[in-house]
Backbone bond lengths (Angstrom), bond angles and torsions (degrees), N, CA, C in turn:
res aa  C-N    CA-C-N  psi(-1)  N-CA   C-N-CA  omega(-1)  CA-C   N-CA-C  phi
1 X - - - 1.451 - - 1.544 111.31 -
2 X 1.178 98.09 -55.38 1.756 119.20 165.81 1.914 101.91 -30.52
3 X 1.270 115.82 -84.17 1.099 103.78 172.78 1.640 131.55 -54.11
4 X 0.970 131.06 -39.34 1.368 131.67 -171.80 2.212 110.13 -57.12
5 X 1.211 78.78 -31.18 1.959 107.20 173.02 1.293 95.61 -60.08
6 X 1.524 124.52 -81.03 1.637 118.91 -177.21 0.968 120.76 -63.09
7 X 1.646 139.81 -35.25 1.459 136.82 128.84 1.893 128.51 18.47
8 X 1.914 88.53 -77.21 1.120 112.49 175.92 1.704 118.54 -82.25
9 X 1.456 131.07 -12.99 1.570 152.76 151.16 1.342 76.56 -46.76
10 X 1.182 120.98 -110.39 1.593 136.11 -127.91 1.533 103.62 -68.39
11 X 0.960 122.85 -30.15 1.672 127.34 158.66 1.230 118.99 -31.98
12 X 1.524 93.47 -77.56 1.437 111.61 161.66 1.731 127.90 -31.35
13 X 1.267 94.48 -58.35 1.679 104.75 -177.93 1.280 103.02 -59.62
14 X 1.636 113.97 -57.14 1.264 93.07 -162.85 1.872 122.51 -68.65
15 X 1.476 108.51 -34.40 1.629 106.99 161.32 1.937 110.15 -27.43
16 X 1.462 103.85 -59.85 1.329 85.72 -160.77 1.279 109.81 -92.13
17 X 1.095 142.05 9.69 1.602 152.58 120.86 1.484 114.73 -15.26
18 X 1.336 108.87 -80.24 1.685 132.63 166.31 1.604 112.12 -41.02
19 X 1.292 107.99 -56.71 1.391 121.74 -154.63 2.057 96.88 -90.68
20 X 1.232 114.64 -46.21 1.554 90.99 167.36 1.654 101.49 -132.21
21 X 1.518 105.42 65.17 1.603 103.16 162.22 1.983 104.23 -66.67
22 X 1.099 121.30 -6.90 2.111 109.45 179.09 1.416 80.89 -75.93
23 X 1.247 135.51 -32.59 1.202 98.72 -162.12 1.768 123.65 -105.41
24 X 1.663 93.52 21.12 1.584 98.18 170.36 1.492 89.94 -124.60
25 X 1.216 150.94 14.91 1.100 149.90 -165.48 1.935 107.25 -75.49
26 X 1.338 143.87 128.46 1.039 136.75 172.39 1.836 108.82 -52.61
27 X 1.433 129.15 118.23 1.520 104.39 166.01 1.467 123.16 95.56
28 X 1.708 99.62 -1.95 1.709 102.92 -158.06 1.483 112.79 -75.90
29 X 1.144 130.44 -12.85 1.531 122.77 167.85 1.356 102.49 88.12
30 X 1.205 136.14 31.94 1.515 114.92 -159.07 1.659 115.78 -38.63
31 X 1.871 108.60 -50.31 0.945 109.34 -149.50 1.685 127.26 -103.21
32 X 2.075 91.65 5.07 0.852 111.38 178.11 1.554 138.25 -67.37
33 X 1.419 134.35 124.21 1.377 121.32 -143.94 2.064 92.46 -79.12
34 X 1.197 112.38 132.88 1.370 129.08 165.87 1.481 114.48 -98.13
35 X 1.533 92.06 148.93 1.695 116.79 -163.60 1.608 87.41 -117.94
36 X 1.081 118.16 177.26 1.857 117.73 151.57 1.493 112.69 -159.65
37 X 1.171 113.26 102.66 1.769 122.21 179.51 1.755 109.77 -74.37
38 X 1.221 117.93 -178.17 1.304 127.43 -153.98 1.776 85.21 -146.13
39 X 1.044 97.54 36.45 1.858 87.00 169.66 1.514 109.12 -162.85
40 X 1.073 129.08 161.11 1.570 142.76 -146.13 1.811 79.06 -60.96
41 X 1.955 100.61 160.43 1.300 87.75 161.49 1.963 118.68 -97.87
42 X 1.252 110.45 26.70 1.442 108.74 146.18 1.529 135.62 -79.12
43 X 1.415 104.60 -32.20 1.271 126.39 -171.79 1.906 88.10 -64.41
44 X 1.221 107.60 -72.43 1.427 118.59 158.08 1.626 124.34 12.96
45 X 1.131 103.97 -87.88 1.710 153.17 175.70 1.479 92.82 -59.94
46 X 1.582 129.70 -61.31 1.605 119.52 -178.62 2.135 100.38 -42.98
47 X 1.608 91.19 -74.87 1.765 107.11 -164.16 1.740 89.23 -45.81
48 X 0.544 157.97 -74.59 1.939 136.16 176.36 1.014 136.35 -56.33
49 X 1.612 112.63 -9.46 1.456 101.52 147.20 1.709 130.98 -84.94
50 X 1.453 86.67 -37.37 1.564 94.37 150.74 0.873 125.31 -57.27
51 X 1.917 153.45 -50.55 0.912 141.38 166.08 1.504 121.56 -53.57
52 X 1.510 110.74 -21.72 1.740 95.71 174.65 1.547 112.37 -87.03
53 X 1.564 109.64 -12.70 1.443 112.30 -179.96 1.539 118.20 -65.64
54 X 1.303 114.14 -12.46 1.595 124.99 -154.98 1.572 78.80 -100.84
55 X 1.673 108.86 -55.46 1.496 111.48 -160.03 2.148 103.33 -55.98
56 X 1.250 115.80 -18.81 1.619 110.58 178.08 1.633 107.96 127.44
57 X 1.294 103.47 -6.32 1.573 130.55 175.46 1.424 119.51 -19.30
58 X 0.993 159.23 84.73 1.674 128.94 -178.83 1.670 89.54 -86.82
59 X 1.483 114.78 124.60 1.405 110.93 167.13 1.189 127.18 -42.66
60 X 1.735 137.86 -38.30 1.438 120.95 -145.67 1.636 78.02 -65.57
61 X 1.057 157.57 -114.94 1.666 144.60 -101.78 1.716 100.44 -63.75
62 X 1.149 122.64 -25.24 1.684 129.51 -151.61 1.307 97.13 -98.44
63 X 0.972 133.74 -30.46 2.097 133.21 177.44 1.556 106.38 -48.38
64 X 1.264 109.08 146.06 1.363 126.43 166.51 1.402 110.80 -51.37
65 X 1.320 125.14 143.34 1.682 124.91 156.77 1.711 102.58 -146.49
66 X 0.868 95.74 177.70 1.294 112.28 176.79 1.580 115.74 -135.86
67 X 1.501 122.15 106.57 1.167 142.29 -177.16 1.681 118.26 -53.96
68 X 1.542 110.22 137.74 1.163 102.26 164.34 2.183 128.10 -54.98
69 X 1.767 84.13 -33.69 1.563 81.32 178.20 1.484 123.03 -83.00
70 X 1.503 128.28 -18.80 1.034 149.58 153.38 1.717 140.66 -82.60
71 X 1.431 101.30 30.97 1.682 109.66 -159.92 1.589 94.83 -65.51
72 X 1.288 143.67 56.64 1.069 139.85 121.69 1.235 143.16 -118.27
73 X 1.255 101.63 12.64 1.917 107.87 -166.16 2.680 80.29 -139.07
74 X 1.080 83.80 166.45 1.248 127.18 -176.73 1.410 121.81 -113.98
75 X 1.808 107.90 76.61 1.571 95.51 -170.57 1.864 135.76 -110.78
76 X 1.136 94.06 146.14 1.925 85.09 -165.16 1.091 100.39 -148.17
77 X 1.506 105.13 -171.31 1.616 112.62 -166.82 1.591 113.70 -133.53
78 X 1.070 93.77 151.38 2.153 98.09 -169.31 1.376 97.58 -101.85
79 X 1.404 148.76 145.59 1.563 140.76 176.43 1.433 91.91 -109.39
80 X 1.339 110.40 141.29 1.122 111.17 142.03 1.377 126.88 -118.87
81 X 1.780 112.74 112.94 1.938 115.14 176.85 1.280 109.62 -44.63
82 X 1.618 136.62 -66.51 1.329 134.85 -169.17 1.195 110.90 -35.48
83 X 1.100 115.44 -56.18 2.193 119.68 -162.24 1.561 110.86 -109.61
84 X 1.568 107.13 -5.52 1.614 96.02 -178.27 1.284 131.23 70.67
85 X 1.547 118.12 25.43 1.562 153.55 -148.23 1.559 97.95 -123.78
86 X 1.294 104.54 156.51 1.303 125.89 -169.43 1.499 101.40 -156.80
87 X 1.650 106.71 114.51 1.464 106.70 161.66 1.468 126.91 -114.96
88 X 1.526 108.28 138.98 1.480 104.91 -153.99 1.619 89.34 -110.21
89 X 1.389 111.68 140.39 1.617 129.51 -143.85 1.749 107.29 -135.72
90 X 0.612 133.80 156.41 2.116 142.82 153.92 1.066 109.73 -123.36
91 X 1.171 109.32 146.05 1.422 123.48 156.15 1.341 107.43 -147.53
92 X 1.902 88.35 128.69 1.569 100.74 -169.48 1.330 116.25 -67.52
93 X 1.740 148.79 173.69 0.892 145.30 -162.28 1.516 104.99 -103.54
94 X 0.961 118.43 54.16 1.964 136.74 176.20 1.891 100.36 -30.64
95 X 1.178 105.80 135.47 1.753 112.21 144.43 1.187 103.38 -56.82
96 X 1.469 131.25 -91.36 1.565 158.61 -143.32 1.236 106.22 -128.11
97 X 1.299 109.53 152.74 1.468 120.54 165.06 1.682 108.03 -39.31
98 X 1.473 91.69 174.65 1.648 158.16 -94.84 2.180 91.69 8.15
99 X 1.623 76.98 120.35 1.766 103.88 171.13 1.448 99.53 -73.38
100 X 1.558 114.95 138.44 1.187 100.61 165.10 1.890 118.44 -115.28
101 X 1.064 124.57 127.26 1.602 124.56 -176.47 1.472 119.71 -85.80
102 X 1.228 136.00 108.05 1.075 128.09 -165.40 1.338 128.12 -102.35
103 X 1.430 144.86 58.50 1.657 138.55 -176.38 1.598 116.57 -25.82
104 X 1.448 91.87 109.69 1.795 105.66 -174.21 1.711 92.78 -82.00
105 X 1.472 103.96 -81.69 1.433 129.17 175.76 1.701 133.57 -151.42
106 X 0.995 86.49 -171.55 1.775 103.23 -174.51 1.622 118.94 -111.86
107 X 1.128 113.91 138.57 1.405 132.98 168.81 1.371 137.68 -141.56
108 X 1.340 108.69 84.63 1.472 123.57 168.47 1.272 103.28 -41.69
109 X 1.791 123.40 113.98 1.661 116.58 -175.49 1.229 86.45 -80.88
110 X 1.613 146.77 -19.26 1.543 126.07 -149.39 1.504 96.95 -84.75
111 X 1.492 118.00 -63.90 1.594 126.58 -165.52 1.701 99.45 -76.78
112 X 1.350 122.74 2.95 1.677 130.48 -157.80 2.065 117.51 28.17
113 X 1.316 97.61 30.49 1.874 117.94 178.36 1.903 80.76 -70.24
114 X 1.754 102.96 145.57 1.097 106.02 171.72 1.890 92.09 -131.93
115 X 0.911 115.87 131.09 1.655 113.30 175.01 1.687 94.25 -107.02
116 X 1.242 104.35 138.19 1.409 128.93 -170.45 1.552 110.90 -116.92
117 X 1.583 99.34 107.11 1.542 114.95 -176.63 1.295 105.60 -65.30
118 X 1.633 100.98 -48.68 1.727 102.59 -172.94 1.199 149.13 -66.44
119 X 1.182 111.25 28.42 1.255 129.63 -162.06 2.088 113.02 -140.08
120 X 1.254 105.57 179.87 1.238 99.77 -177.89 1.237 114.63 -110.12
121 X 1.529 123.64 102.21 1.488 134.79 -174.64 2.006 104.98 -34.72
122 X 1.612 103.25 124.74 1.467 99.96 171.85 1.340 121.93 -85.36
123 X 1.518 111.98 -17.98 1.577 116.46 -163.86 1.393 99.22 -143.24
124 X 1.284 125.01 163.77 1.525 145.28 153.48 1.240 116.49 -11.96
125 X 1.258 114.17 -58.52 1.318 131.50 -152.50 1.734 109.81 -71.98
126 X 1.762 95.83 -57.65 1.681 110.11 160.04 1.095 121.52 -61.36
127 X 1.610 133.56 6.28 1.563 126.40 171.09 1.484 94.69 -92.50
128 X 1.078 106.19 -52.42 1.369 114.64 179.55 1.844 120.58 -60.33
129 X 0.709 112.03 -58.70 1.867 123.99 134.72 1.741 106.30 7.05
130 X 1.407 86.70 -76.17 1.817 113.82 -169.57 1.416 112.37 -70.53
131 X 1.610 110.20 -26.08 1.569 120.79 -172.07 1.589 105.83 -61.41
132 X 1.684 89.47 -53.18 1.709 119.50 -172.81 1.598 118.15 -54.20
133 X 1.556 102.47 -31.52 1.246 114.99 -172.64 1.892 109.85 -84.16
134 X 1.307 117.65 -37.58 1.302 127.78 -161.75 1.594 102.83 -79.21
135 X 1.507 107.82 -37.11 1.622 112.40 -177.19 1.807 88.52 -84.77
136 X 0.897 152.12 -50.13 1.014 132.39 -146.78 2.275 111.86 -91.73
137 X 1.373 99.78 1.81 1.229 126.06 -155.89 1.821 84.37 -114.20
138 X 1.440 119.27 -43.43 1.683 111.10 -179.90 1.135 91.95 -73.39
139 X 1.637 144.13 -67.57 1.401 174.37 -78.20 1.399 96.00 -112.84
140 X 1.671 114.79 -68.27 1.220 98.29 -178.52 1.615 110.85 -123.14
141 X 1.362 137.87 22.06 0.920 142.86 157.68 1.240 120.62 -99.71
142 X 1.403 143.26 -68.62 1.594 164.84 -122.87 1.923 76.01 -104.02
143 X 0.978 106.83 -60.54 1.752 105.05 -153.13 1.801 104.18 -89.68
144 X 1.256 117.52 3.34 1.527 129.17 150.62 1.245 114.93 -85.77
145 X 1.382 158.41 -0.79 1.391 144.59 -100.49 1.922 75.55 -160.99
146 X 1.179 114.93 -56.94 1.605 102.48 158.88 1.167 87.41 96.44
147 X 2.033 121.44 33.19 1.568 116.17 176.75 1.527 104.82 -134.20
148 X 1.151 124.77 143.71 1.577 116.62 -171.26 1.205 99.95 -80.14
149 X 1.484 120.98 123.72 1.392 116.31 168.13 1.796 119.59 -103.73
150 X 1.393 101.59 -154.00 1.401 97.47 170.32 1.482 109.54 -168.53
151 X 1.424 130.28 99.63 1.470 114.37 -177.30 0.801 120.16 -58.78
152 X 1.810 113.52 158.62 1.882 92.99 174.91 1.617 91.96 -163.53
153 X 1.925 101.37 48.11 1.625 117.99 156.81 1.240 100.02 58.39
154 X 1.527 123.68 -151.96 1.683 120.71 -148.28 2.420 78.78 -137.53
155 X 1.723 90.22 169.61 1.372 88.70 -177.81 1.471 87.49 -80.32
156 X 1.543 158.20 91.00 1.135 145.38 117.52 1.681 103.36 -131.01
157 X 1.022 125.52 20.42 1.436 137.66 -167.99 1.491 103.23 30.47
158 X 1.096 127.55 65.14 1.523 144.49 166.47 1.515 119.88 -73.80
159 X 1.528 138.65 102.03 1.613 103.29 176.49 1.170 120.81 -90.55
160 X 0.960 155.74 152.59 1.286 146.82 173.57 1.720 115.20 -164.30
161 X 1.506 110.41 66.75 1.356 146.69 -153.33 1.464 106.07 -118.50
């Protein structure tokens, strides 16, 4: 009996191990909206630094790093000149292609409001919030960037488009 008990323990564990390792994962982003490129993630990292260089950018704050609390993702910021916006981005530390781009959040530098992709909207207002942010984040960033992408929503299959 004794055994059939730990049997059914470790069974158990491991299903929900397998079945929601995103959500014991160090760093996993659940809710963060993902992009996925088809090119190294340097190649990546160049087209946004270049694109913030055009936008008036001086790199030292805008370059990629990689955080002591986050040593798996690659994090930086996208400018945007038109609106005075700043999007703060990851990119995980890939072997090989498909790059993946990750939307953390938003920052209006004028009103300094940051809307937060990564997370799980509590009310109406923040879905809608998140809607505003994702079209306006492909719209004039993702589809300037001059790289074929491909969305592919957040790991909780959430839409909020």
């Amino acid at each position: 009996m004794y055994r059939k008990i730990v049997k059914l323990m470790i069974s158990a564990f491991l299903f929900s191990a397998f079945i929601g390792c995103d959500y014991f994962a160090a760093g996993s982003n659940l809710m963060a909206e993902r992009y996925e490129y088809e090119v190294s993630k340097d190649s990546l990292m160049q087209k946004i630094n270049t694109f913030n260089i055009l936008n008036g950018v001086k790199l030292e704050g805008h370059t990629f790093k990689i955080s002591k609390n986050n040593p798996n993702f690659y994090r930086g910021t996208i400018y945007d000149h038109g609106t005075d916006e700043s999007y703060i981005v990851l990119i995980p530390k890939p072997i090989e292609p498909p790059t993946s781009l990750l939307l953390v959040s938003l920052i209006d530098n004028k009103s300094g409001k940051i809307i937060i992709v990564n997370q799980k909207p509590s009310n109406n207002q923040e879905i809608i919030d998140r809607g505003v942010v994702i079209r306006k984040f492909e719209d004039r960033i993702l589809d300037k960037l001059g790289l074929e992408y491909h969305h592919t929503g957040n790991a909780m299959n959430k839409k909020y488009e």
